[in-house]
LUMFIPA-618795 format. One record per residue (C-alpha): y, z, x; residue number from 1; residue in three letters. Coordinates in Angstrom, 1 decimal, m for minus. Layout:
<nodes>
     c2     c3     c1 num residuo
      Y      Z      X NUM     ALA
...
</nodes>
This chain:
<nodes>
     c2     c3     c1 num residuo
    0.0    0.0    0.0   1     UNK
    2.4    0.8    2.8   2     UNK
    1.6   m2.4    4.2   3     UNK
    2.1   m4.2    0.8   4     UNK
    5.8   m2.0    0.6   5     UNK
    6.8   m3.1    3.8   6     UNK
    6.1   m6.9    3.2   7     UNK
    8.1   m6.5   m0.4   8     UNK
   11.1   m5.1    1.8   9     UNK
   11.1   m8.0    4.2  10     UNK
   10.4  m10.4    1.5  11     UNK
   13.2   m9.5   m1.6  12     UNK
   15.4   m6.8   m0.4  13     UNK
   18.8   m8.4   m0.4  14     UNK
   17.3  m11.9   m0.4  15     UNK
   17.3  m14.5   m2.8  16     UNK
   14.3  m14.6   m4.9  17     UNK
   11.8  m18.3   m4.4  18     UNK
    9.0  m18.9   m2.6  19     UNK
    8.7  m14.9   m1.0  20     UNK
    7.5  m14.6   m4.7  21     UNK
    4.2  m16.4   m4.2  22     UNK
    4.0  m15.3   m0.6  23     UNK
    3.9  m12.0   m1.6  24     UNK
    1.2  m12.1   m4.8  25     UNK
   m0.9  m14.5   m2.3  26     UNK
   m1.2  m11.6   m0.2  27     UNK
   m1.7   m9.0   m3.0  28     UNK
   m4.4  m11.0   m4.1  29     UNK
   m6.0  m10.6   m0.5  30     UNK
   m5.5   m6.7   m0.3  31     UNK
   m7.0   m7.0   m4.0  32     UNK
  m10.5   m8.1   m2.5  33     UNK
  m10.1   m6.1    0.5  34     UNK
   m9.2   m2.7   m1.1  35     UNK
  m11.6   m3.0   m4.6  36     UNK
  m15.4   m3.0   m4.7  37     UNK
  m16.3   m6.7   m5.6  38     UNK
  m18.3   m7.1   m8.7  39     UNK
  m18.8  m10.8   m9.1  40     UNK
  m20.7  m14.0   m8.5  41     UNK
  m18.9  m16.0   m5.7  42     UNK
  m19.1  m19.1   m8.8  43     UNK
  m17.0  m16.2  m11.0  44     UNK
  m14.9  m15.3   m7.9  45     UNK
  m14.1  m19.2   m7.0  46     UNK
  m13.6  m19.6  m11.1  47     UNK
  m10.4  m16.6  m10.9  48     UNK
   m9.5  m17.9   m7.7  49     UNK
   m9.1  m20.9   m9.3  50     UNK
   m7.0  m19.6  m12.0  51     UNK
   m4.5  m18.0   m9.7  52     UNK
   m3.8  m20.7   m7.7  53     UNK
   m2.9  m22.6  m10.8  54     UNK
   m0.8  m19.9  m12.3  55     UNK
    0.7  m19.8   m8.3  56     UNK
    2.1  m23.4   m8.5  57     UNK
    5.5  m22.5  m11.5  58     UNK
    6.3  m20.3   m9.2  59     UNK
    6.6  m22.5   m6.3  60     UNK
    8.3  m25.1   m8.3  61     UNK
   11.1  m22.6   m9.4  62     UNK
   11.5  m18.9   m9.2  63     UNK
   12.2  m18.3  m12.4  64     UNK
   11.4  m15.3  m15.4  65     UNK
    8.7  m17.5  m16.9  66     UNK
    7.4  m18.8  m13.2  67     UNK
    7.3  m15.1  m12.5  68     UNK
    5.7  m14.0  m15.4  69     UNK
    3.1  m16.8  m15.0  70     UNK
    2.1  m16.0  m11.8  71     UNK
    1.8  m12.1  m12.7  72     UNK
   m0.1  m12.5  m15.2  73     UNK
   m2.6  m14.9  m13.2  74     UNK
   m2.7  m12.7  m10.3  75     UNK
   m4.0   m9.6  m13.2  76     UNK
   m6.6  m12.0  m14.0  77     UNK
   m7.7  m12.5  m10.6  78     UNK
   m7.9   m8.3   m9.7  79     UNK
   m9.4   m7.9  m12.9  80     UNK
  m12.1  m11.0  m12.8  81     UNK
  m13.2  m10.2   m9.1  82     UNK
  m13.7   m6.2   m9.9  83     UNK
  m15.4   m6.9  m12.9  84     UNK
  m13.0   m5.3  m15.1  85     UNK
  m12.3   m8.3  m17.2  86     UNK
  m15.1   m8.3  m20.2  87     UNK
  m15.3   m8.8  m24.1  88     UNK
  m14.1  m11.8  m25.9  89     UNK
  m10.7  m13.6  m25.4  90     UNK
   m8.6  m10.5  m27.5  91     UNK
  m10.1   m7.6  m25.4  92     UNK
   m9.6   m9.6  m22.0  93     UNK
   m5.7  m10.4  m23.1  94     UNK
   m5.3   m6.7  m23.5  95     UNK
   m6.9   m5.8  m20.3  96     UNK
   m4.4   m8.1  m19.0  97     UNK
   m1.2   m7.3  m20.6  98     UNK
   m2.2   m3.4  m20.1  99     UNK
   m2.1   m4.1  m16.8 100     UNK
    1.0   m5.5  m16.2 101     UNK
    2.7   m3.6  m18.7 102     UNK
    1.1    0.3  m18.7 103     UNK
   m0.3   m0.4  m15.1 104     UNK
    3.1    0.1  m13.0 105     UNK
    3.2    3.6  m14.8 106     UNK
   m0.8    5.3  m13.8 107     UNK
    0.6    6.2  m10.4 108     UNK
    1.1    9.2  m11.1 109     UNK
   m1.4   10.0  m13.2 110     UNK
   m4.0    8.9  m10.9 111     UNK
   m2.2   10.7   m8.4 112     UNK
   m2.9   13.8  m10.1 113     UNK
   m6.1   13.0  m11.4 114     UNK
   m7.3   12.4   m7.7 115     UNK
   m6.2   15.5   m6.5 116     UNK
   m7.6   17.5   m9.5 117     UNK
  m11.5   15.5   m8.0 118     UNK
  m11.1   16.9   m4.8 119     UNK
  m13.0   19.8   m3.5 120     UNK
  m11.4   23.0   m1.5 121     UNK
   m8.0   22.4   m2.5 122     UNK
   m6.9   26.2   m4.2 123     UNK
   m3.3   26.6   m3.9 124     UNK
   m2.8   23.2   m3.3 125     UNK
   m3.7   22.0   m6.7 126     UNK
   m1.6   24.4   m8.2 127     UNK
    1.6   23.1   m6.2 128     UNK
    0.6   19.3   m7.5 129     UNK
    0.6   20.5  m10.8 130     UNK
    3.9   22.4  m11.0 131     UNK
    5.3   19.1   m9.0 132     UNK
    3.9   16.8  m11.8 133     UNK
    5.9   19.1  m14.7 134     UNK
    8.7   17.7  m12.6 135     UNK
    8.4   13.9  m12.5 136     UNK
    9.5   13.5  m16.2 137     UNK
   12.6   15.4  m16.7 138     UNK
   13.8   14.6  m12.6 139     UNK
   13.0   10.5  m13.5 140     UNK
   14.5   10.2  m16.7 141     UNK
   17.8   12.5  m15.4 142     UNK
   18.5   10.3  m12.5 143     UNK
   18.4    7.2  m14.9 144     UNK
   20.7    9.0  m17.2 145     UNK
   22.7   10.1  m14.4 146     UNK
   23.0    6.4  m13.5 147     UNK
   23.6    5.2  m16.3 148     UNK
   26.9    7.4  m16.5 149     UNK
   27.9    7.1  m13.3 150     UNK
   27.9    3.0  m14.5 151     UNK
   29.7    4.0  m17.9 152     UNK
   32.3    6.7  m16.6 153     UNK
   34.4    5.1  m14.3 154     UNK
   35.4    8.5  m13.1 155     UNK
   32.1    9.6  m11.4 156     UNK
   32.4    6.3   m8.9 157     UNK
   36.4    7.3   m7.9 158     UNK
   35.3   10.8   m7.1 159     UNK
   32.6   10.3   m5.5 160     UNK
   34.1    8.0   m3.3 161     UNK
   36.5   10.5   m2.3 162     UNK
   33.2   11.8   m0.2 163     UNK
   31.9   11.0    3.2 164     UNK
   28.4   10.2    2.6 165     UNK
   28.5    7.8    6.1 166     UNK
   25.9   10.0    7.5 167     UNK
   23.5    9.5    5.1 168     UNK
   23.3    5.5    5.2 169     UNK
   22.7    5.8    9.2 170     UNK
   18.8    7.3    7.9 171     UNK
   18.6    6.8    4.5 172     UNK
   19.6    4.1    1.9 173     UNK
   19.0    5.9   m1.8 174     UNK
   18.5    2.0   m3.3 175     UNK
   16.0    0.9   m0.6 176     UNK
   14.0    4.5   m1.0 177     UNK
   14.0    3.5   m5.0 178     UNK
   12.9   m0.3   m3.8 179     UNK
   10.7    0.9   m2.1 180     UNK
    9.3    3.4   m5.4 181     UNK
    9.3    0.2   m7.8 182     UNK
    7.2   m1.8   m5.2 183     UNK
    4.5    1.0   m5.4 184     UNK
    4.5    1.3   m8.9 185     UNK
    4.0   m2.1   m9.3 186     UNK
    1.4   m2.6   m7.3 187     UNK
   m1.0    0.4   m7.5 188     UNK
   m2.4   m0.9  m10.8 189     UNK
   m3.8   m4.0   m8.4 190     UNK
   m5.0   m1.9   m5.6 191     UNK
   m6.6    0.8   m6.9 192     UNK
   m8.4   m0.8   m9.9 193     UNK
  m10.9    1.2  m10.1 194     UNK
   m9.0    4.5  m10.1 195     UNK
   m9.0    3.9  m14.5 196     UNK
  m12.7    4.6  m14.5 197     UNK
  m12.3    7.7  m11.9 198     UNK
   m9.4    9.0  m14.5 199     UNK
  m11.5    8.5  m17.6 200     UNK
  m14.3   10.6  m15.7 201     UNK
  m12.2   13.6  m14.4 202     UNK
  m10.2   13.6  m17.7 203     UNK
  m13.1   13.7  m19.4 204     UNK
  m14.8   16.3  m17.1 205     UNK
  m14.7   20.3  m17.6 206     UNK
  m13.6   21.6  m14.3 207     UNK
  m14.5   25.0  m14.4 208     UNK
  m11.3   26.1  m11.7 209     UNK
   m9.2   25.1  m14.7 210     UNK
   m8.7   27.1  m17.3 211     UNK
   m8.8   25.8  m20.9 212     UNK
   m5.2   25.8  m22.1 213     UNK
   m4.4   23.6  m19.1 214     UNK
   m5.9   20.5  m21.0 215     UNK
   m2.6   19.3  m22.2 216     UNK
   m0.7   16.4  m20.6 217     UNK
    1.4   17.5  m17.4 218     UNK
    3.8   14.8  m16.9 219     UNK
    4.6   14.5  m21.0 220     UNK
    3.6   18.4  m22.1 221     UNK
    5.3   20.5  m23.8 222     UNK
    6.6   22.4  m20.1 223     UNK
    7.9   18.8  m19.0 224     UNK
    9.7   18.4  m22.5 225     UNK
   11.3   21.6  m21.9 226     UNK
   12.7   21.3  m18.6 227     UNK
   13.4   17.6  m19.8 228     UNK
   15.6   18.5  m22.4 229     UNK
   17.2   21.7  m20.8 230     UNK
   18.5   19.1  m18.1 231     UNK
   19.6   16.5  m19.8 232     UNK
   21.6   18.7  m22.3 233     UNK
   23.6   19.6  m19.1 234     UNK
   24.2   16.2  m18.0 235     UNK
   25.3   15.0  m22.0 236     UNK
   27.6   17.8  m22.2 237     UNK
   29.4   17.2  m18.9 238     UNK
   29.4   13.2  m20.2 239     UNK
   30.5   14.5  m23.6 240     UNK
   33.0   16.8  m21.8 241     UNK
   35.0   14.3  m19.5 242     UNK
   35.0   12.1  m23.2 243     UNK
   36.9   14.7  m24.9 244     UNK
   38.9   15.5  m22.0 245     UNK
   39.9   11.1  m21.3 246     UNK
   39.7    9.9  m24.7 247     UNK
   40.1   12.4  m27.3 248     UNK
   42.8   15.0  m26.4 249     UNK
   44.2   12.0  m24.6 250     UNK
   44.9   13.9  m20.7 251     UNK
   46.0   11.5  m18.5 252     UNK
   43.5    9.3  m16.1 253     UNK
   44.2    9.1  m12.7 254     UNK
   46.3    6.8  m10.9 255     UNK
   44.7    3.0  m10.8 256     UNK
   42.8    3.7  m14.2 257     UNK
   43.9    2.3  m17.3 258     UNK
   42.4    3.2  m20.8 259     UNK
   41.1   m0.5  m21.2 260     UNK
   39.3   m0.4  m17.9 261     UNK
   37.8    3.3  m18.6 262     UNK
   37.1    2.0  m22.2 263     UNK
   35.5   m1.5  m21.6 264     UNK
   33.2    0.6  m18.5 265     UNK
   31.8    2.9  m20.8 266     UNK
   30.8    1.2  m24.0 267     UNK
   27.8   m0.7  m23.8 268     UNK
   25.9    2.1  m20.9 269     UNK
   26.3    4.7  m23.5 270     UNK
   24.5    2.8  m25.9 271     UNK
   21.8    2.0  m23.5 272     UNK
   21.4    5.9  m22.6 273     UNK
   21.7    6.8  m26.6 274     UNK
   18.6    4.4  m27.3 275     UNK
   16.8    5.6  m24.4 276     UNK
   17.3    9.3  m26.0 277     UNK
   16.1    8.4  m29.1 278     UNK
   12.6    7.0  m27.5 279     UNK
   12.4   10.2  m25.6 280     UNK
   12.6   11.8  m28.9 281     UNK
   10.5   10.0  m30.7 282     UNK
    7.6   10.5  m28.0 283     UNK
    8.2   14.0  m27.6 284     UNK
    7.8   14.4  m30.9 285     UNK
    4.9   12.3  m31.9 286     UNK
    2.6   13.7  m34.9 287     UNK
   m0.3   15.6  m32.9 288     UNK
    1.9   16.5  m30.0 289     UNK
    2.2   20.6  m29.1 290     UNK
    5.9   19.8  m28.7 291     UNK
    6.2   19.6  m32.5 292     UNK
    5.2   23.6  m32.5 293     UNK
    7.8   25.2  m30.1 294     UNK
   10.7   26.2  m31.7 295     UNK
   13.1   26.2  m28.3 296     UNK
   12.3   22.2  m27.4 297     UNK
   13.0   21.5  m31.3 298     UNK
   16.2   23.5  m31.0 299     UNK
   17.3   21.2  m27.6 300     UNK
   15.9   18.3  m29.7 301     UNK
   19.0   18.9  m32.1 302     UNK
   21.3   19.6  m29.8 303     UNK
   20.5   17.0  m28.0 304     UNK
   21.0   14.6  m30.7 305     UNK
   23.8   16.0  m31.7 306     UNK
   25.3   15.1  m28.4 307     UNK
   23.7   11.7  m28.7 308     UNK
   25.9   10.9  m31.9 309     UNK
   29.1   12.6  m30.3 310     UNK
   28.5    9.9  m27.0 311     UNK
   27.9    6.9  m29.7 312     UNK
   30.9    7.9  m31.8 313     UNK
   32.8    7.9  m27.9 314     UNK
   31.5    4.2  m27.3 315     UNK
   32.7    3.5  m30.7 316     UNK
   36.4    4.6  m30.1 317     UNK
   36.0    3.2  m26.5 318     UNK
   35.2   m0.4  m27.5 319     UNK
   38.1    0.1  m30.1 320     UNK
   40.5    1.0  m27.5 321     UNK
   39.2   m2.5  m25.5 322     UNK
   39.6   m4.2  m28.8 323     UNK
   43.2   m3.2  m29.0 324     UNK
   44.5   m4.4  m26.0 325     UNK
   41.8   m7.5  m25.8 326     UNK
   42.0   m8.4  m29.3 327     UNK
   38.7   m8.8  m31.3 328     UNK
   35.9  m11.6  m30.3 329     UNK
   32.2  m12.0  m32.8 330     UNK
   30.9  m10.4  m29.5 331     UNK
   32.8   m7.1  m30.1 332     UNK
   32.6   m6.9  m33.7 333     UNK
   28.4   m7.5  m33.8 334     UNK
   29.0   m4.6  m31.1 335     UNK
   30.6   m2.1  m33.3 336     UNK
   28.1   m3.1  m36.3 337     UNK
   24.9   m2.2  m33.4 338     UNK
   26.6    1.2  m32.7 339     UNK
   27.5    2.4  m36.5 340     UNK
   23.2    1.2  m36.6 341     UNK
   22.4    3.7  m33.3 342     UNK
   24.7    6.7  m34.9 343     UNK
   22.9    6.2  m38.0 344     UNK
   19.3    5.9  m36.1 345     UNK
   20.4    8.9  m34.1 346     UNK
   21.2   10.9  m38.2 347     UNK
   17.8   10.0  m39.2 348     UNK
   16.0   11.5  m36.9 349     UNK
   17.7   14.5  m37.5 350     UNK
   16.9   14.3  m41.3 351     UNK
   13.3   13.3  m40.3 352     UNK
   13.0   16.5  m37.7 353     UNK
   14.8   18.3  m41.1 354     UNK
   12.5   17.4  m43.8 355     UNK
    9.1   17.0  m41.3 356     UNK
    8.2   13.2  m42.3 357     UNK
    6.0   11.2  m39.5 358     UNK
    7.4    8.6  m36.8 359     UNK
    6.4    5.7  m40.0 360     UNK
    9.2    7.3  m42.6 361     UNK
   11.6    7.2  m39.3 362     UNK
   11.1    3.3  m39.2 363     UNK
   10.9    2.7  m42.6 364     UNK
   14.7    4.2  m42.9 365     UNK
   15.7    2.5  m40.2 366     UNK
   14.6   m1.1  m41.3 367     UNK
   16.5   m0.3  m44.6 368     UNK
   19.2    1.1  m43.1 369     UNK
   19.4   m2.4  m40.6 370     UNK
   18.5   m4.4  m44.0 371     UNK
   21.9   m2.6  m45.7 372     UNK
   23.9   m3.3  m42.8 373     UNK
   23.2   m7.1  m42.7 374     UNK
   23.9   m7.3  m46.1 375     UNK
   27.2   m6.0  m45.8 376     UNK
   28.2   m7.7  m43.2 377     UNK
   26.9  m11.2  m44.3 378     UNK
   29.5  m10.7  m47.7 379     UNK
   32.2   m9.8  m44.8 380     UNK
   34.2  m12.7  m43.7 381     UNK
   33.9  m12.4  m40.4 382     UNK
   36.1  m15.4  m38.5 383     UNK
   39.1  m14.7  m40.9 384     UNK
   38.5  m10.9  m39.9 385     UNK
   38.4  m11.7  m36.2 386     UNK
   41.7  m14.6  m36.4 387     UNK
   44.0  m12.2  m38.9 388     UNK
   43.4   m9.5  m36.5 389     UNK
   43.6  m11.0  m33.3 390     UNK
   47.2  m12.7  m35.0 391     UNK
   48.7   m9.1  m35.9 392     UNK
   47.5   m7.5  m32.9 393     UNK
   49.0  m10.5  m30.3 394     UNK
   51.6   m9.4  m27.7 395     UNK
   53.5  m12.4  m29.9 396     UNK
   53.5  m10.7  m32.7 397     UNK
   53.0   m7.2  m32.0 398     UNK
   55.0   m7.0  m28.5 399     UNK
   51.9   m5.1  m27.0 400     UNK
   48.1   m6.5  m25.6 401     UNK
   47.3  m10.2  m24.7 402     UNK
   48.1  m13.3  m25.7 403     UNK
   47.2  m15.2  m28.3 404     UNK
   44.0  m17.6  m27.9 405     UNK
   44.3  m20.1  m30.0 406     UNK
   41.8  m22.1  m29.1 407     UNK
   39.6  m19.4  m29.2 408     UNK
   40.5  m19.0  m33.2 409     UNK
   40.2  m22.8  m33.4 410     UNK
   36.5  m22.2  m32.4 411     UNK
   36.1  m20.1  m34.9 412     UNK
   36.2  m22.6  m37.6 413     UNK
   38.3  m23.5  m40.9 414     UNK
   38.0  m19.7  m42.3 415     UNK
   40.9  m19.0  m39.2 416     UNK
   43.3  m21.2  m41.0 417     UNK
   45.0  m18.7  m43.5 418     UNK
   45.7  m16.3  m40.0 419     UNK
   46.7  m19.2  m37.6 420     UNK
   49.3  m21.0  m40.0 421     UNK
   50.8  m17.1  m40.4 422     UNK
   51.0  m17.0  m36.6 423     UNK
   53.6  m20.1  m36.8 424     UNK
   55.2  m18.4  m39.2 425     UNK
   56.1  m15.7  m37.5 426     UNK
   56.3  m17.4  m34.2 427     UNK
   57.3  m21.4  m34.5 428     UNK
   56.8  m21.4  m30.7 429     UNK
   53.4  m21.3  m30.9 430     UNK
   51.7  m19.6  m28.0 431     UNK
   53.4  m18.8  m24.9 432     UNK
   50.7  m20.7  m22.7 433     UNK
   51.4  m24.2  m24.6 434     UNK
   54.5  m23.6  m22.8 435     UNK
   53.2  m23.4  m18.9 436     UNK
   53.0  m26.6  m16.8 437     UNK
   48.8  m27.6  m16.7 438     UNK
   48.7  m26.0  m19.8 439     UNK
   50.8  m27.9  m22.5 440     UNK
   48.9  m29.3  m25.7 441     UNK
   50.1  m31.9  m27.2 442     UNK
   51.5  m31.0  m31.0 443     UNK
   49.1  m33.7  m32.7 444     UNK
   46.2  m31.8  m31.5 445     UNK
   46.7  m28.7  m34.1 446     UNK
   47.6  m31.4  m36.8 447     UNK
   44.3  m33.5  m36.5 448     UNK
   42.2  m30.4  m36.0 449     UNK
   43.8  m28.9  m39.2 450     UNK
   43.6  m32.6  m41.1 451     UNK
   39.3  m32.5  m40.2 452     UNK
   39.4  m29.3  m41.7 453     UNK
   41.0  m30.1  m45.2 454     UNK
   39.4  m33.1  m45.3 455     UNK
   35.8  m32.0  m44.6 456     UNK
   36.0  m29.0  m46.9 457     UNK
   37.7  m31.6  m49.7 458     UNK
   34.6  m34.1  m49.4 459     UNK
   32.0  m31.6  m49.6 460     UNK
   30.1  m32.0  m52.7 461     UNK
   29.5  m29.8  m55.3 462     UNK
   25.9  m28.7  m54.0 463     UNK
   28.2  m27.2  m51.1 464     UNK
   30.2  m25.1  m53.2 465     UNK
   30.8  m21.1  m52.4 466     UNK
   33.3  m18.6  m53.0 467     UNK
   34.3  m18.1  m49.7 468     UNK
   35.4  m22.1  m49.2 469     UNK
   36.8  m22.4  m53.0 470     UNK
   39.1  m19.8  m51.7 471     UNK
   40.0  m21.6  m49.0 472     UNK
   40.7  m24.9  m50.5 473     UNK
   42.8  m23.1  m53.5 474     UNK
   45.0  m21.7  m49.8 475     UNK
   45.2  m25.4  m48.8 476     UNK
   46.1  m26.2  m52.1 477     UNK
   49.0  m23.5  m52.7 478     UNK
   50.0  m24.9  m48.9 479     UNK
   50.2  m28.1  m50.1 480     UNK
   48.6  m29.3  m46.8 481     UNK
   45.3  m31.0  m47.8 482     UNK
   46.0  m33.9  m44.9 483     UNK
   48.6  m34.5  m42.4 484     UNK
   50.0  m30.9  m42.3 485     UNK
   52.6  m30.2  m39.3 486     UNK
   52.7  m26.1  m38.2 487     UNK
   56.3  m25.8  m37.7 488     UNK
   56.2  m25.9  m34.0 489     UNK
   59.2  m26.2  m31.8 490     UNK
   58.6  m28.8  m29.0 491     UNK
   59.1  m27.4  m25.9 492     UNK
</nodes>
């Protein structure tokens, strides 16, 4: 594995991704049949071997997600063909392969334990592994939410660059040391095939130095949960705390920092770590799970949700303090609709912890709650939305934020008339960039665009007909500018 680590570090770290792809599987492939007990016919072997190098020549070709996927899933077939883990029918061998590639990166640990837990004469030493492996979950998952702040909160960067940490990039890169980690994961699953029949035996072994009440999972038990959620209530509340501080009692950032830079930062990471919470939630508290019978975890359970919906309800005023000085795109507004969906995900499980329904009723709720919310939004008129708001908001119109796009409202389609012929009313100029030399539009281009408009919605049959475009034609009609219409725009 070392070996296999080192080569990965040569081969990808900092390098562009393309033929080290193949190089590398090629030679995972030979440590496959060099490290795993061979159980095949050399017809069977040369029949896999065969399938690899197929599945080897996308990748060649291009290095792309597809290419990579291809040759992944061709070098599984090989490791599982050549130790004879690859039996049943066509269903049960696609499983063996997905589980692989999927579940596989994540045994390490597990087999790890499970190793140590087979040998013989280890006393103390077992003990220390175990208390170690109550570790792995809640020190794993806080580093990625501590990452994924560090990405969202501008903040955390700027003060921690106010630190010397030159010293510790002379022996040890943090990024290459998690490289490195991945690269292991990945791998084991291909190396040490076997190792899922040695766990299924000691698992399902009674060692008699281990005392009954120790049969529940370490690494997702109800000690790991604890610790988990202790730690991760700290690091929410800090998040949660610099939030308040920034955004709600409104103290003022440091110097180089604007609002729309802390806002636009923050928005979309928060999310990420509010979804990743609510899995961790949902597996900690899975119907047969001990978890489900302490009182403490389910007490940090609510508080930590709790938290979860105050950091959602943050993104939500953050990407409405980006919207403010950006102005509104389809982007931003789907945006808002997936966070109000994540606070109200984030409600529900509260009400399903409340009232004690199974993980089912959870998804149940949420599919009608995502059915309601499309609903809604498809009797919203969404362009005329995005173009009357994006007009009143303007530094134009409103003396504050960005300019006007107007092509961008153009784009949007006829529904942006009723809000771009107001913007000429209120400012004949027209937008300030029409103005700039390389940037000048010639008036006849808002005329003919506006002309196709009237026209297509005027020769649209009745089979065609809604509410939303009768509107719009009875506008054009009260306009009096079905073809030909001139904004009153001053030539500059």
């Amino acid at each position: 594995m070392l070996f296999l680590v080192a080569l990965a570090d040569w081969l990808f770290y900092k390098h562009q991704l393309g033929i080290s792809i193949a190089i590398f599987l090629a030679v995972l492939c030979v440590a496959v049949t060099l490290n795993n007990r061979l159980r095949t016919s050399f017809r069977e072997f040369a029949r896999y071997a065969a399938i690899f190098v197929v599945a080897f020549f996308p990748v060649i070709e291009d290095a792309s997600l597809i290419s990579f996927f291809i040759v992944a899933a061709g070098a599984a077939i090989f490791a599982l063909g050549v130790s004879g883990n690859l039996q049943g029918r066509g269903g049960e061998k696609f499983r063996s392969v997905a589980k692989t590639l999927l579940i596989g990166p994540f045994r390490l640990p597990f087999d790890l334990f499970h190793f140590t837990m087979s040998w013989e004469g280890l006393g103390d030493t077992t003990i220390a592994i175990k208390k170690l492996a109550v570790l792995v979950v809640p020190l794993g998952l806080g580093m990625v939410f501590l990452l994924l702040f560090a990405s969202a909160n501008p903040l955390i960067p700027l003060w921690l660059s106010k630190f010397d940490f030159s010293f510790l990039q002379i022996s040890v890169n943090p990024f290459r040391i998690a490289f490195w980690g991945v690269i292991a994961f990945a791998v084991w699953p291909f190396l040490y095939i076997k190792s899922a029949r040695v766990t299924a035996r000691v698992a399902s072994a009674q060692t008699p130095s281990m005392p009954e009440g120790d049969s529940s999972p370490l690494l997702f038990g109800p000690a790991a949960i604890l610790r988990s959620l202790a730690l991760f209530n700290i690091l929410f509340a800090a998040q949660s705390g610099l939030d308040i501080t920034y955004l709600w009692a409104g103290v003022a950032l440091p110097s180089g920092l604007t609002y729309a830079s802390y806002a636009h930062q923050g928005a979309y990471p928060l999310i990420v770590t509010a979804l990743l919470a609510a899995a961790f939630v949902l597996a900690a508290l899975r119907r047969g799970s001990e978890a489900n019978e302490v009182r403490t975890i389910k007490v940090l359970i609510v508080l930590w949700i709790a938290q979860n919906i105050l950091l959602v309800t943050s993104s939500i005023l953050r990407l409405d303090l980006y919207v403010a000085t950006y102005l509104l795109t389809g982007l931003r507004f789907a945006a808002f609709v997936w966070m109000l969906l994540v606070a109200a995900g984030l409600v529900l499980i509260l009400v399903r912890i409340a009232l004690k329904r199974p993980n089912r009723w959870l998804i149940g709720a949420n599919c009608c709650t995502l059915g309601f919310a499309l609903y809604v939004t498809s009797l919203i008129n969404v362009p005329a939305l995005i173009a009357r708001y994006n007009v009143d908001h303007c530094r134009e119109i409103s003396g504050q934020g960005v300019e006007l796009d107007i092509y961008y409202l153009a784009s949007l389609g006829p529904q942006a008339l009723p809000a771009i012929d107001r913007y000429f009313v209120l400012h004949p100029a027209g937008p300030p960039r029409w103005q700039r030399p390389g940037w000048v539009m010639p008036h006849q281009w808002w005329v003919d665009l506006r002309a196709t408009w009237a026209n297509d919605l005027l020769m649209r049959e009745w089979r065609g007909w809604g509410f939303r475009e009768e509107r719009l034609r009875r506008y054009l009609a009260r306009r009096q500018a079905v073809v030909g219409a001139r904004p009153p725009i001053r030539d500059s």
